[in-house]
N, C-alpha and C positions, 0 to 999 in steps of 0.2 A: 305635446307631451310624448307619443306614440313613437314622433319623429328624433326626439332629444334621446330616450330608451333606447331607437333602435341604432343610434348615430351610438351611443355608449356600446353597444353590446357588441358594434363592430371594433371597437377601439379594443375593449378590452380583449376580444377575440384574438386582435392580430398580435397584442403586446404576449397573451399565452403562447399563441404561435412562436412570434419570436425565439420568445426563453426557452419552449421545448428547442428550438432546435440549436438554439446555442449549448443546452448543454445535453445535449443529445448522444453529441461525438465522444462524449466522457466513457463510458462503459467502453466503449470499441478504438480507446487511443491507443492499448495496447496493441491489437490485433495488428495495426501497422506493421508490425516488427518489434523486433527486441527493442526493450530499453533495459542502458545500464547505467545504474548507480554506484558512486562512489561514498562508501558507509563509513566515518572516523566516529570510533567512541571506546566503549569498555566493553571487553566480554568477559562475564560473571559466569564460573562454573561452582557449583554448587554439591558436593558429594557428600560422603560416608566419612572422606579426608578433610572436611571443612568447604573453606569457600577459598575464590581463589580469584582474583582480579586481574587482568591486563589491556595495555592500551592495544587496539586493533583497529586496522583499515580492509575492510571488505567488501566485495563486490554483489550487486542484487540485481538478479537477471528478470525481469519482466516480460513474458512472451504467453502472446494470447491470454487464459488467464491461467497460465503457471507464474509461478513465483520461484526462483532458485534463489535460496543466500549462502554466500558461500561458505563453508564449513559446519552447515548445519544440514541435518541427512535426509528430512522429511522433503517431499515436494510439496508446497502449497499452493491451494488453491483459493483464486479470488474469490471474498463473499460477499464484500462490499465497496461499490467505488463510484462514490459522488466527490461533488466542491469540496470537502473537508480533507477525505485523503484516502488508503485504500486498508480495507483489512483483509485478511490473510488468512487459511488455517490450514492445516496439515491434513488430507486424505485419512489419514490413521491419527487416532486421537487427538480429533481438533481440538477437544478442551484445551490440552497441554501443550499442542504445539499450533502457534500464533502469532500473528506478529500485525502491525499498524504502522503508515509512514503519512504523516502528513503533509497536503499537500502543498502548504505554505509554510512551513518553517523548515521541511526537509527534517525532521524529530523521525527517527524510527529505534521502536521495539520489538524485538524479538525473541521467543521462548520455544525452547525445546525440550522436554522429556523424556528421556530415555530410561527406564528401571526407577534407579536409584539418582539419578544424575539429573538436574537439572542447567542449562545453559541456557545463558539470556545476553543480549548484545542490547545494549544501548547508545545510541548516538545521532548522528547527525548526516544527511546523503544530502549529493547533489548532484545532478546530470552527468556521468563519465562521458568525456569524449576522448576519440583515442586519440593518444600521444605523439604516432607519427603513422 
């Protein structure tokens, strides 16, 4: 019995080993270098003037854990980034400035605050590579 225990506790040992180190590399994928995303969806500005919708393609720079999107002013920074996707938030008023990209559907949101103005992008990213 002592021998069945200690044969299990090596199994299971090695299959935890395993997993950490498969996903181990997740936290420090960005640190490689920049990754850039190609972002099609709506951006939603929100004012004093109403609301106001258009289609937009923009780009999201991932480097170590910054976060750049383009046309929005905050820099972000990474808070969270397992298997599901990565979240996002702003140096200066995280609450309000945010954003989440999943990491299997390529789905990302993001919100900005500024005063009175709110901007939010919604859409869809996937791996940019360059063109030529």
């Amino acid at each position: 019995m002592k021998t069945i225990v200690a044969l299990l506790a090596i199994v299971i040992g090695a299959e935890l080993a395993i997993v950490a180190a498969t996903f181990s590399h997740l936290p420090e994928l960005w640190k490689e270098g920049p990754v850039h995303l190609a972002c099609e969806g709506k951006i939603i500005v929100q004012d004093k003037g109403g609301t106001s919708e258009d289609p937009r393609v923009l780009v999201i720079e991932i480097r170590g854990d910054a976060v750049t999107v383009q046309d929005f002013l905050p820099l972000y920074r990474i808070k969270s980034n397992d298997d599901q996707g990565l979240l996002f938030a702003g140096d200066s008023d995280p609450g309000n400035n945010t954003g989440l990209i999943d990491r299997y559907s390529g789905r990302v949101a993001v919100m900005m605050k500024i005063e009175d103005a709110t901007t939010k992008f919604n859409g869809r990213c996937h791996r940019a590579e360059p063109l030529f």
